[in-house]
PDB file of N, CA, C, O and CB in Angstrom:
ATOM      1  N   UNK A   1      39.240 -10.434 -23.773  1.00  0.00           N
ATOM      2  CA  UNK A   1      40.161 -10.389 -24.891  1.00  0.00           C
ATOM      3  C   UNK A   1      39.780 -11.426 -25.957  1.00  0.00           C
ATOM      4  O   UNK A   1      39.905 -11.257 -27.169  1.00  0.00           O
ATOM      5  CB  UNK A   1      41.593 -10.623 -24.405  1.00  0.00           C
ATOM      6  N   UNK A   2      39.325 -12.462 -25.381  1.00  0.00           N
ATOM      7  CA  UNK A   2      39.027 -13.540 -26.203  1.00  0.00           C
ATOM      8  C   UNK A   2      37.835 -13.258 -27.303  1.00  0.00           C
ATOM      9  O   UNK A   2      37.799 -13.701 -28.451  1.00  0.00           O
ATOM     10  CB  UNK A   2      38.676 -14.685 -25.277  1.00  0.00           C
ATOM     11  N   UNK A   3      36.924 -12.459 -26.697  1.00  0.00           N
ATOM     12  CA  UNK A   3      35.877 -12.069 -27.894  1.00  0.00           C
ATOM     13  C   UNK A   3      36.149 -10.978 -28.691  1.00  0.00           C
ATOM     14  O   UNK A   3      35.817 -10.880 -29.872  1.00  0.00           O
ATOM     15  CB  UNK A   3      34.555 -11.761 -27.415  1.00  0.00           C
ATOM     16  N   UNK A   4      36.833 -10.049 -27.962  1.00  0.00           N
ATOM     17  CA  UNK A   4      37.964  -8.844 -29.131  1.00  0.00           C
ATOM     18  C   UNK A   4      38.633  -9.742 -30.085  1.00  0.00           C
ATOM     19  O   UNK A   4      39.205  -9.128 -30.985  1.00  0.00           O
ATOM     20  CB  UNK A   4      39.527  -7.847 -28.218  1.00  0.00           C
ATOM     21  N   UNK A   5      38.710 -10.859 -30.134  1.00  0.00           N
ATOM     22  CA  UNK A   5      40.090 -11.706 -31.490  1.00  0.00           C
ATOM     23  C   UNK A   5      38.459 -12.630 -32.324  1.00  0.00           C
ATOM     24  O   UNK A   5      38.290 -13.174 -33.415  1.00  0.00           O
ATOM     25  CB  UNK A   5      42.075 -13.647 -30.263  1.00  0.00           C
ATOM     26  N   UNK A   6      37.863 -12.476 -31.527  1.00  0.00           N
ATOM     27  CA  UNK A   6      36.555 -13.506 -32.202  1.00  0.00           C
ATOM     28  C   UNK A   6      36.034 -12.341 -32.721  1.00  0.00           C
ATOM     29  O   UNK A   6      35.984 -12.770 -33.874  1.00  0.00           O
ATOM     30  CB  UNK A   6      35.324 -14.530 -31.104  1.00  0.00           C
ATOM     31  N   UNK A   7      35.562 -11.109 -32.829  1.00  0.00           N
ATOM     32  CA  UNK A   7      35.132 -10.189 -33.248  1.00  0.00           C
ATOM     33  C   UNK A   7      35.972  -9.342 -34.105  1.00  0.00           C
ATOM     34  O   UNK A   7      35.358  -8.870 -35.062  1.00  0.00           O
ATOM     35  CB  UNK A   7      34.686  -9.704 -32.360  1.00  0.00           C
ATOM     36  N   UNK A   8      37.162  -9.037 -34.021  1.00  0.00           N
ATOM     37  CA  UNK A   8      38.508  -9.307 -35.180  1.00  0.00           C
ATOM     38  C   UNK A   8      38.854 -10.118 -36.771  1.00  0.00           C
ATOM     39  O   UNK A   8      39.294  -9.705 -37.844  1.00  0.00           O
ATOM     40  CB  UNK A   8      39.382 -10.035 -34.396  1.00  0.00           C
ATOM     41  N   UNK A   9      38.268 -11.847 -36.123  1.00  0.00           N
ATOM     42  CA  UNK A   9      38.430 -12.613 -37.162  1.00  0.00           C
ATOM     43  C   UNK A   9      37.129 -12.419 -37.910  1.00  0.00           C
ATOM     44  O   UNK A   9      37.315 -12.781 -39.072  1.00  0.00           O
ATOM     45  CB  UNK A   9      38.775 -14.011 -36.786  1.00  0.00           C
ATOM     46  N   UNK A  10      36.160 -12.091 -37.767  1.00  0.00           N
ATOM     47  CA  UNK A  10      34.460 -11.671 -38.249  1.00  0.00           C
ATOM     48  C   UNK A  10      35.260 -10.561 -39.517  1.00  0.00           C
ATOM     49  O   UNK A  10      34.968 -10.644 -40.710  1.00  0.00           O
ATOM     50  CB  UNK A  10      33.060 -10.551 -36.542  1.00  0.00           C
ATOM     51  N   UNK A  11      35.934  -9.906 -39.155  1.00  0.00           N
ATOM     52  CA  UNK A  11      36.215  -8.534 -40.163  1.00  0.00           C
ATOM     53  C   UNK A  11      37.537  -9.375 -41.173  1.00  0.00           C
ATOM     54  O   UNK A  11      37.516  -8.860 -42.291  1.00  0.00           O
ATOM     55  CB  UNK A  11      36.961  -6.688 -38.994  1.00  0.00           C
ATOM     56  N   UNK A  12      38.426 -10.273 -41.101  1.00  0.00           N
ATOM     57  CA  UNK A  12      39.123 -10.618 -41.479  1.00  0.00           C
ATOM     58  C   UNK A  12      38.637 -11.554 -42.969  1.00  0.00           C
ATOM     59  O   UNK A  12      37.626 -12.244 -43.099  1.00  0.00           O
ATOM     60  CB  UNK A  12      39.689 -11.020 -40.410  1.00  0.00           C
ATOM     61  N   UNK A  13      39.603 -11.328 -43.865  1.00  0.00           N
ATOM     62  CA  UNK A  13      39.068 -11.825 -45.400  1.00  0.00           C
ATOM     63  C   UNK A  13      38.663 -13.301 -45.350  1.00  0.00           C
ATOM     64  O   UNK A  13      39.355 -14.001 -44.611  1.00  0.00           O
ATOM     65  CB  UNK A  13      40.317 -11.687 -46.641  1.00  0.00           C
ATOM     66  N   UNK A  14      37.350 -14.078 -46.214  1.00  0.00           N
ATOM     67  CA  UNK A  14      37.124 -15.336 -45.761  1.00  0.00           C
ATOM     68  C   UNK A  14      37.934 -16.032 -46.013  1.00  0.00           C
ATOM     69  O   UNK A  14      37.887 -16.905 -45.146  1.00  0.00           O
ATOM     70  CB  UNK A  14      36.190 -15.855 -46.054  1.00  0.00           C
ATOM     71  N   UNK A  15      38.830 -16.274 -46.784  1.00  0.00           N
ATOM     72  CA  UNK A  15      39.915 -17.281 -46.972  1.00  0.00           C
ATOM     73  C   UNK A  15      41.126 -17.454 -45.323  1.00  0.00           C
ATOM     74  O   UNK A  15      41.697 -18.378 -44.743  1.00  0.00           O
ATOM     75  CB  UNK A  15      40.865 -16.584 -48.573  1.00  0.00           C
ATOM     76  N   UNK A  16      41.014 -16.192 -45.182  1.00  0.00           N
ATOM     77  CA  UNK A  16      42.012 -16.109 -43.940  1.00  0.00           C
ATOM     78  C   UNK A  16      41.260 -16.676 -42.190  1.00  0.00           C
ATOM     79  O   UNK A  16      41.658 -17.242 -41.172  1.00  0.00           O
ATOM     80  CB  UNK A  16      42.491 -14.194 -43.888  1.00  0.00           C
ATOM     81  N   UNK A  17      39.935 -16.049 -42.752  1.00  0.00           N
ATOM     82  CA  UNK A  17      38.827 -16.659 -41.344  1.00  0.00           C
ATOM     83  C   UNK A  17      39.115 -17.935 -41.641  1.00  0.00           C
ATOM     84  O   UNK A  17      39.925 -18.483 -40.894  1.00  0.00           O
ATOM     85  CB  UNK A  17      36.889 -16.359 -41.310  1.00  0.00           C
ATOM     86  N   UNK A  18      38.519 -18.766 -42.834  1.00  0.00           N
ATOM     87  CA  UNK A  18      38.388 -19.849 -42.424  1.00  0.00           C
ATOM     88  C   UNK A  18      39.322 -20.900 -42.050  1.00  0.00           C
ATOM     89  O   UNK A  18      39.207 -21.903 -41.345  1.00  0.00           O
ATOM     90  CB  UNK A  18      37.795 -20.148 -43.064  1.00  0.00           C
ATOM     91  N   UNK A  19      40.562 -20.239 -42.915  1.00  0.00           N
ATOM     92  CA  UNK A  19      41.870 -21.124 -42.487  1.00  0.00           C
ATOM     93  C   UNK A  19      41.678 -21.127 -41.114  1.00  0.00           C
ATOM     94  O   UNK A  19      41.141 -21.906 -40.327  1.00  0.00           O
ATOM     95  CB  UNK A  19      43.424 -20.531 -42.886  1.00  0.00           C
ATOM     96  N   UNK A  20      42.249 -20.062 -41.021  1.00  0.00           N
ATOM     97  CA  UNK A  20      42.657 -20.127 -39.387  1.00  0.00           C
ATOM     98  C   UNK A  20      41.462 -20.711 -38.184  1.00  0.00           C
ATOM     99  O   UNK A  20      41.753 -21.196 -37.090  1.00  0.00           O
ATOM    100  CB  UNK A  20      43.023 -18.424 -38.925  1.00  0.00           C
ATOM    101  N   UNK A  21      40.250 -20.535 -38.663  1.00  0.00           N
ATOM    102  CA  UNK A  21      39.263 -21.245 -37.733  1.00  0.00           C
ATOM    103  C   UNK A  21      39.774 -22.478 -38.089  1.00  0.00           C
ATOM    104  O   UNK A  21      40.838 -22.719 -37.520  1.00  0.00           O
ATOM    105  CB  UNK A  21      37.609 -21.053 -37.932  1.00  0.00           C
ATOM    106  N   UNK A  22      39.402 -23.290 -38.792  1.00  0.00           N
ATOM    107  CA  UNK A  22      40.083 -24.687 -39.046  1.00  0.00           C
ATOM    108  C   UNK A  22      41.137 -25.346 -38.094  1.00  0.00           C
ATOM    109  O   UNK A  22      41.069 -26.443 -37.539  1.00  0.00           O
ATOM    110  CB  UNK A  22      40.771 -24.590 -40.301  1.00  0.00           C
ATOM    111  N   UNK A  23      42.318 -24.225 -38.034  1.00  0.00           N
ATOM    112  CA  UNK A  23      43.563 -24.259 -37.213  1.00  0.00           C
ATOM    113  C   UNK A  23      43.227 -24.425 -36.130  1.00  0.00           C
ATOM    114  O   UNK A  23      43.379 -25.483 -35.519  1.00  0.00           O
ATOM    115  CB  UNK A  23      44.395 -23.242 -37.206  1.00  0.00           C
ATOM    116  N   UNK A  24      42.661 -23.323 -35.648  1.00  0.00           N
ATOM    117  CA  UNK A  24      42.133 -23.419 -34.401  1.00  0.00           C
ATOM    118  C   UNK A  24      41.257 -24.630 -33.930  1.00  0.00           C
ATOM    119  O   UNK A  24      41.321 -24.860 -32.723  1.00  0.00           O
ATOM    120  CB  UNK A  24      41.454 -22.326 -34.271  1.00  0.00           C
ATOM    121  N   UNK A  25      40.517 -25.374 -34.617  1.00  0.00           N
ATOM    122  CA  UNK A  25      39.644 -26.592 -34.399  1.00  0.00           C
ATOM    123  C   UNK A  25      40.611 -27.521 -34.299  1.00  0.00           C
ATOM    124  O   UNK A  25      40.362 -28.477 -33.565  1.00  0.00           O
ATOM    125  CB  UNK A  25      38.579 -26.955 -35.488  1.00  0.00           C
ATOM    126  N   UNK A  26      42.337 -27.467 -35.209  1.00  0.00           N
ATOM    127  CA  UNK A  26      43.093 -28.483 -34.946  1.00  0.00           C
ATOM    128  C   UNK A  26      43.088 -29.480 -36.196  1.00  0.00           C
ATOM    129  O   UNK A  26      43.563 -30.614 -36.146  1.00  0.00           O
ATOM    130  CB  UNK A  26      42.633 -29.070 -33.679  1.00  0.00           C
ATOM    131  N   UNK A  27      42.513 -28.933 -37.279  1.00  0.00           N
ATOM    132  CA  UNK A  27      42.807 -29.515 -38.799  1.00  0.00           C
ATOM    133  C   UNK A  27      44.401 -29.389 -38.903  1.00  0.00           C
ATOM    134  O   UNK A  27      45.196 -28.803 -38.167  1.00  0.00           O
ATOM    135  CB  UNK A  27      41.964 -28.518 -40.169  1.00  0.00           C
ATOM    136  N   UNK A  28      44.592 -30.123 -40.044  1.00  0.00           N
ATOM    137  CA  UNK A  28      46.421 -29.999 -40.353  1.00  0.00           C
ATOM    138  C   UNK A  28      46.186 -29.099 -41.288  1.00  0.00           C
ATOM    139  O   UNK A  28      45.042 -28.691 -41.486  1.00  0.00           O
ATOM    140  CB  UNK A  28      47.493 -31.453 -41.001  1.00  0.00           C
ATOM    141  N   UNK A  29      47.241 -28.668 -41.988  1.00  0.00           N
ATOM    142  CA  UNK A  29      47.197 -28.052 -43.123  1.00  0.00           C
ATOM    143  C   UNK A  29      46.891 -28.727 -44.603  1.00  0.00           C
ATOM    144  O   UNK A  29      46.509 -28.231 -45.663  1.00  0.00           O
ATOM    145  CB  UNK A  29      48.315 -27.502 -43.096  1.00  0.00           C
ATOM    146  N   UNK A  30      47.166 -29.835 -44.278  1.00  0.00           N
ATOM    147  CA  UNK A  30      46.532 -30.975 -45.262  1.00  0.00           C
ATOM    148  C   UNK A  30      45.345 -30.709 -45.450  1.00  0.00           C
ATOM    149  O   UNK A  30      44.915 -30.070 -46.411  1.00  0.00           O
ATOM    150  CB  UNK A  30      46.536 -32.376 -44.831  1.00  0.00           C
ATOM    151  N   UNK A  31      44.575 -31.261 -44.380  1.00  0.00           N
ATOM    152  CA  UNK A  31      42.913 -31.419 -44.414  1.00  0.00           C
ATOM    153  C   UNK A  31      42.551 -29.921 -44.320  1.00  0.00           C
ATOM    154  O   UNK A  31      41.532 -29.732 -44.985  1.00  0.00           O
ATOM    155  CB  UNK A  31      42.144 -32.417 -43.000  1.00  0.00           C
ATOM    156  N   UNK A  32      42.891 -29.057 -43.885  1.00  0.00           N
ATOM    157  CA  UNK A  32      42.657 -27.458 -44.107  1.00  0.00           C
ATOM    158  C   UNK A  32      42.627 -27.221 -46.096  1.00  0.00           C
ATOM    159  O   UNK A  32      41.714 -26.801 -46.808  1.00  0.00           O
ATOM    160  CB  UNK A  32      44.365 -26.410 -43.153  1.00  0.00           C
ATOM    161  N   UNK A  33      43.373 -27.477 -46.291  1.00  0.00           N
ATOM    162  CA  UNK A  33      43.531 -27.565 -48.011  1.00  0.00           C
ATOM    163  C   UNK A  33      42.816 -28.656 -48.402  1.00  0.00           C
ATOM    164  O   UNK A  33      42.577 -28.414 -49.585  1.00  0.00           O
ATOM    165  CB  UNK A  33      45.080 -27.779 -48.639  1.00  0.00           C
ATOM    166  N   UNK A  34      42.349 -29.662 -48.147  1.00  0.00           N
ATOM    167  CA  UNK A  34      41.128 -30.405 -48.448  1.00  0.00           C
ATOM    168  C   UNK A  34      39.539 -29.986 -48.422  1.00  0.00           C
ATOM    169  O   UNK A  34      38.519 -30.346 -49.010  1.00  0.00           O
ATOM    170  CB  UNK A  34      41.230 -31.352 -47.646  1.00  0.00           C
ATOM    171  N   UNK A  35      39.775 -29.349 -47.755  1.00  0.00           N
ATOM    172  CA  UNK A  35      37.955 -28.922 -46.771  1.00  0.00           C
ATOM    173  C   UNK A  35      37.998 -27.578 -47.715  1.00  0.00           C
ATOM    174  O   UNK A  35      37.111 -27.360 -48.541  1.00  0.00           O
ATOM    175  CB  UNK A  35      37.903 -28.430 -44.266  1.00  0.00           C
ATOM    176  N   UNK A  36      39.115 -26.698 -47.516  1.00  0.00           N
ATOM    177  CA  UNK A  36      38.628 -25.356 -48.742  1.00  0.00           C
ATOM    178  C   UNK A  36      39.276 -24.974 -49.977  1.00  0.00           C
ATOM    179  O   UNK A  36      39.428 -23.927 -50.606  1.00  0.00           O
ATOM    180  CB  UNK A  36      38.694 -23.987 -48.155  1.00  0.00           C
ATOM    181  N   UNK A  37      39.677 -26.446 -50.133  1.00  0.00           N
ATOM    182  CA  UNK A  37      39.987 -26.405 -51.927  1.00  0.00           C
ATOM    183  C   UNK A  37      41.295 -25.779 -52.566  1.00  0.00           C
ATOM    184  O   UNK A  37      41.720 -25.686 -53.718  1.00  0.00           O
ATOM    185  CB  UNK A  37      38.817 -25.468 -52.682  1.00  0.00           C
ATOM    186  N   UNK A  38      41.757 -25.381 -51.291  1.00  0.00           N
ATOM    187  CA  UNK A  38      42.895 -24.567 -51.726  1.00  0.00           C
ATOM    188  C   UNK A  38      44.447 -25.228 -51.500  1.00  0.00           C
ATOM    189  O   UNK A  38      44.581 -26.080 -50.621  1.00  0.00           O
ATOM    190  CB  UNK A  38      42.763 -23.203 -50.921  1.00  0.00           C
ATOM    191  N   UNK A  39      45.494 -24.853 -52.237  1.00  0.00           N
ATOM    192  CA  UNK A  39      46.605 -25.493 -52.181  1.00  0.00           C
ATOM    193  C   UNK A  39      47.276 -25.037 -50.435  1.00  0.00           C
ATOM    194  O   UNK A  39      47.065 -24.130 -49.630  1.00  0.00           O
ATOM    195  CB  UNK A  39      47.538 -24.993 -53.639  1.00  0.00           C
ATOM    196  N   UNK A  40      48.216 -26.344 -50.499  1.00  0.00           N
ATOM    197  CA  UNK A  40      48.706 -25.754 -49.317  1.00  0.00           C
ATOM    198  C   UNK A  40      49.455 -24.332 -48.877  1.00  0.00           C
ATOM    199  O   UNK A  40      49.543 -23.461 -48.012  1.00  0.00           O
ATOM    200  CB  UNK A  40      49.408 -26.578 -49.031  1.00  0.00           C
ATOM    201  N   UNK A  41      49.765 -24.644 -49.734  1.00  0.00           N
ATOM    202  CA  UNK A  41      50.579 -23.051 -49.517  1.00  0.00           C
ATOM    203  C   UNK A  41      50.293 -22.007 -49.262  1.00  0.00           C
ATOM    204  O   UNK A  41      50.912 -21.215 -48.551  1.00  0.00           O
ATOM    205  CB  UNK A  41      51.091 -22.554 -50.294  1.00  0.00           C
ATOM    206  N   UNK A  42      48.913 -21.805 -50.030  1.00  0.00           N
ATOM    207  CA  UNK A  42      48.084 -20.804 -49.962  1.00  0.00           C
ATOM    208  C   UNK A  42      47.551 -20.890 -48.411  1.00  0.00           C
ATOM    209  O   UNK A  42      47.607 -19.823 -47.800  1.00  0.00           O
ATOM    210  CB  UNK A  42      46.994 -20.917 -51.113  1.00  0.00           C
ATOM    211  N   UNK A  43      47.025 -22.067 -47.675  1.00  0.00           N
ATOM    212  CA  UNK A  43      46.543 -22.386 -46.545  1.00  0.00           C
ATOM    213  C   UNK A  43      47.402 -21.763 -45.821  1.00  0.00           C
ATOM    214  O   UNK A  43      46.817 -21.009 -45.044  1.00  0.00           O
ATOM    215  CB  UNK A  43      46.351 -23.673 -46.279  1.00  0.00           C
ATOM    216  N   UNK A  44      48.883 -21.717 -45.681  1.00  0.00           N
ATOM    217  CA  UNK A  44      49.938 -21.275 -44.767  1.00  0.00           C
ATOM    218  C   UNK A  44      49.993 -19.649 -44.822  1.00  0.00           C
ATOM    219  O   UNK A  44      50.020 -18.847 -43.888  1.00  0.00           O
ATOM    220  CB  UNK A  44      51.386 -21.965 -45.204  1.00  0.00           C
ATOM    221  N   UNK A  45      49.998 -19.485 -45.884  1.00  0.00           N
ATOM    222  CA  UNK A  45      49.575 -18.000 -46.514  1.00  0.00           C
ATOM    223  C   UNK A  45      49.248 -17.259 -45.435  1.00  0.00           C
ATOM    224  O   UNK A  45      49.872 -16.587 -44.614  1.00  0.00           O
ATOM    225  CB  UNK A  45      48.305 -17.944 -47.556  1.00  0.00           C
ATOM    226  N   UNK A  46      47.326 -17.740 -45.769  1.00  0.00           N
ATOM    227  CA  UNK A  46      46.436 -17.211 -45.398  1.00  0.00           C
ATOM    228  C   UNK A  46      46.518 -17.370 -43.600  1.00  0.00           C
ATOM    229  O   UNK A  46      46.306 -16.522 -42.733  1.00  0.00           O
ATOM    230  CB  UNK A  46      45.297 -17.776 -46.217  1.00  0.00           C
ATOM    231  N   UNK A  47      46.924 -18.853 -43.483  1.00  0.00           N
ATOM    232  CA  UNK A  47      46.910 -18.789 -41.679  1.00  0.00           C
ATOM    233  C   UNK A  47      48.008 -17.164 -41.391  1.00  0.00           C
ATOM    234  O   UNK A  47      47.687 -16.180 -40.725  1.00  0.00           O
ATOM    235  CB  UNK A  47      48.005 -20.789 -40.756  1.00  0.00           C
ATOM    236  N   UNK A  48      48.718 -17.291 -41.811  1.00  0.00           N
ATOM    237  CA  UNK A  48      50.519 -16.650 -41.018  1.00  0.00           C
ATOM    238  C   UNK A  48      49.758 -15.231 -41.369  1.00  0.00           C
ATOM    239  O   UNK A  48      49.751 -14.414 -40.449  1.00  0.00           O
ATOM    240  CB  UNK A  48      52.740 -17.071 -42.150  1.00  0.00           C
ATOM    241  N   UNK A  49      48.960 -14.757 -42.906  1.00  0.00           N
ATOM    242  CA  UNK A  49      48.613 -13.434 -42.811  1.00  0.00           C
ATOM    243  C   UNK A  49      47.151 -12.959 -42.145  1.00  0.00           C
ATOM    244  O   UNK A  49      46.850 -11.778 -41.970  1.00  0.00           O
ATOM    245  CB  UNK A  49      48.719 -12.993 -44.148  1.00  0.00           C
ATOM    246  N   UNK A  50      46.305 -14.091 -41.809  1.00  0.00           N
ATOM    247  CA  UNK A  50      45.356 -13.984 -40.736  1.00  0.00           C
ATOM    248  C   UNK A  50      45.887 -13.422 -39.259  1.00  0.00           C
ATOM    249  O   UNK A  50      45.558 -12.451 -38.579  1.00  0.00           O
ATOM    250  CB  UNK A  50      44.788 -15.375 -40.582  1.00  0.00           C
ATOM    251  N   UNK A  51      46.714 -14.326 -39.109  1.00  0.00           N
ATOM    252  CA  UNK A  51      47.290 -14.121 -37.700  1.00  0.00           C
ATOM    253  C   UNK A  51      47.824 -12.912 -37.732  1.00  0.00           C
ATOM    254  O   UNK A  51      47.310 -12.255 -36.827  1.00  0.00           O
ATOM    255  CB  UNK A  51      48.326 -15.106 -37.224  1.00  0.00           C
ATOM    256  N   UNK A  52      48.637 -12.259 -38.353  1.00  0.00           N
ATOM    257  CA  UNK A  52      49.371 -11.152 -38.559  1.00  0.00           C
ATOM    258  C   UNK A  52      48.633 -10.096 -38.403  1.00  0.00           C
ATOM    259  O   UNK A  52      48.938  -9.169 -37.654  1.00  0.00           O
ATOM    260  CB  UNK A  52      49.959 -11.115 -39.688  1.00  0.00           C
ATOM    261  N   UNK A  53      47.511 -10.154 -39.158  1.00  0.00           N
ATOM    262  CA  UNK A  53      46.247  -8.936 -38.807  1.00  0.00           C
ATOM    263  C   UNK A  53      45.511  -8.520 -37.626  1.00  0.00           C
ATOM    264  O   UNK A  53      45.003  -7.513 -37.134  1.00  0.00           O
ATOM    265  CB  UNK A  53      45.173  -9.188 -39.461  1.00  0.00           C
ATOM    266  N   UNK A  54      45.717  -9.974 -37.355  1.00  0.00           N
ATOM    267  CA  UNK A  54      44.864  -9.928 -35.990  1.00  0.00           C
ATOM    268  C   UNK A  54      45.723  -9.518 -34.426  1.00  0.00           C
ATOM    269  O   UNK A  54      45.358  -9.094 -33.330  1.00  0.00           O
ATOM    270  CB  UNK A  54      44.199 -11.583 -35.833  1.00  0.00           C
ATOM    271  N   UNK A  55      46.801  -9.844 -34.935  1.00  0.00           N
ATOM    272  CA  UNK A  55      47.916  -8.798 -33.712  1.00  0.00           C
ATOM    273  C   UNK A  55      47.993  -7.854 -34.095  1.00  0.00           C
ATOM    274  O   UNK A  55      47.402  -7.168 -33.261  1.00  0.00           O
ATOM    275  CB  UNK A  55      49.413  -9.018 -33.377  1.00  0.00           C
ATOM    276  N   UNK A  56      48.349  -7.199 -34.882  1.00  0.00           N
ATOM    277  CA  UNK A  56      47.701  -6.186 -35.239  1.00  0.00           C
ATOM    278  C   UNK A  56      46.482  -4.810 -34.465  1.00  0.00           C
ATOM    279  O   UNK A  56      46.457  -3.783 -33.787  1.00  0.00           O
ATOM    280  CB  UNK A  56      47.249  -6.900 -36.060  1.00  0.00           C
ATOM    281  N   UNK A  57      45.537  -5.915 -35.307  1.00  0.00           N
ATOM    282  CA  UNK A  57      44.445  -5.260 -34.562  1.00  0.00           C
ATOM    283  C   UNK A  57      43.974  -5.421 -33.261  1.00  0.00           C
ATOM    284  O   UNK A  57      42.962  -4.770 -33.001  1.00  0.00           O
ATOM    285  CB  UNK A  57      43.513  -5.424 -35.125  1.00  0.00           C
ATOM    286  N   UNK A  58      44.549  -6.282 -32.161  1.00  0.00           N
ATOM    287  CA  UNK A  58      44.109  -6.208 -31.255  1.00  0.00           C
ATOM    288  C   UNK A  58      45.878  -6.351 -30.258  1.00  0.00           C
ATOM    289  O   UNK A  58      45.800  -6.977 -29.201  1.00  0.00           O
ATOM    290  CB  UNK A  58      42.785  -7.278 -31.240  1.00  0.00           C
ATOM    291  N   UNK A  59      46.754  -6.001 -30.496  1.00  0.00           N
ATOM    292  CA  UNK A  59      48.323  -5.511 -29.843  1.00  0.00           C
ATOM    293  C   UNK A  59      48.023  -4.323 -28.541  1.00  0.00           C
ATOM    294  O   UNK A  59      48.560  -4.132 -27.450  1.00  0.00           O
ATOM    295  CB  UNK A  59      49.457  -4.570 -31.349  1.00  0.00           C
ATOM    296  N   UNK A  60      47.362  -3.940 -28.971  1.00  0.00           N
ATOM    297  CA  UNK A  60      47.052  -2.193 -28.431  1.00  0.00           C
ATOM    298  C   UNK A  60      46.139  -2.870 -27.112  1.00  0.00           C
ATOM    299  O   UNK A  60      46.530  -2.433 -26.029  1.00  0.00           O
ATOM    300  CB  UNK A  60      45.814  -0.784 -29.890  1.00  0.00           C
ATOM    301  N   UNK A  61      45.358  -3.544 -27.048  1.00  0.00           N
ATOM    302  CA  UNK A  61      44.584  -4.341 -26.325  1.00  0.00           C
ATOM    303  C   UNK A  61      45.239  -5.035 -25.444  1.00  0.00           C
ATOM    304  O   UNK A  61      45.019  -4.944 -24.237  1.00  0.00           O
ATOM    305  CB  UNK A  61      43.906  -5.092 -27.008  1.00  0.00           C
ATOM    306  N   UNK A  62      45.944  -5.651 -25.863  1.00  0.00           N
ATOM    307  CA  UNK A  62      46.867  -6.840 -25.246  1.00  0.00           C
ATOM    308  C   UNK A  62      48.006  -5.970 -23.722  1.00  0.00           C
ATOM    309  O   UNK A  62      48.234  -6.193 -22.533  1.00  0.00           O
ATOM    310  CB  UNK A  62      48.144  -7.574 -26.976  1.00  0.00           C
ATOM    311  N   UNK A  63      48.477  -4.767 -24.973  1.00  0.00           N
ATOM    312  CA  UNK A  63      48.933  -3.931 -23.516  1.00  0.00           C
ATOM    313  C   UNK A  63      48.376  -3.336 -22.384  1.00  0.00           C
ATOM    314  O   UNK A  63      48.978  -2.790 -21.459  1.00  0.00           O
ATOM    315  CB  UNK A  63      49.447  -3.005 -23.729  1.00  0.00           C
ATOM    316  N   UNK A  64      46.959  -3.516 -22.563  1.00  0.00           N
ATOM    317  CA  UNK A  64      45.769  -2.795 -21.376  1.00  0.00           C
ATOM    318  C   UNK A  64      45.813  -4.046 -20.682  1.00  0.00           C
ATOM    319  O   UNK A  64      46.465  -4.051 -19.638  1.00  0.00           O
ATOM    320  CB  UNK A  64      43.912  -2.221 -21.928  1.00  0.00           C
ATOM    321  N   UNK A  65      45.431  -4.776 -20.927  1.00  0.00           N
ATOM    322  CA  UNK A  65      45.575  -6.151 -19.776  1.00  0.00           C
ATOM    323  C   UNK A  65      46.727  -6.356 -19.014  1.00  0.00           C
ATOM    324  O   UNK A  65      46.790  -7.308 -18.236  1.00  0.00           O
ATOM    325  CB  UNK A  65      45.507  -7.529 -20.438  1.00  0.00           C
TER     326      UNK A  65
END
């Protein structure tokens, strides 16, 4: 499952990959908006509509396990 959400975020828009990789490494949203220039808000944005896609696209998955 874990490489179905890593192979998921590959297709996902770069603003939304990289937030959320960031997240995932354990940046704040501060330094997430430092590192890619973007306001915070937008950072929260992009994490909450990254994530959103990605259940999404892999929900259907999640019930086979």
């Amino acid at each position: 499952m874990a490489e179905r959400v890593r192979e998921e975020m590959k297709l996902l828009p770069s603003e939304q990959r990289q937030c959320l990789e960031l997240k995932i490494e354990g940046f704040s949203y501060e330094e997430t908006a430092e590192r890619t220039g973007l306001a915070i808000g937008a950072v929260k944005s992009h994490i909450q509509n990254g994530r959103r896609m990605l259940w999404r696209k892999t929900e259907g998955a999640l019930a086979k396990t």
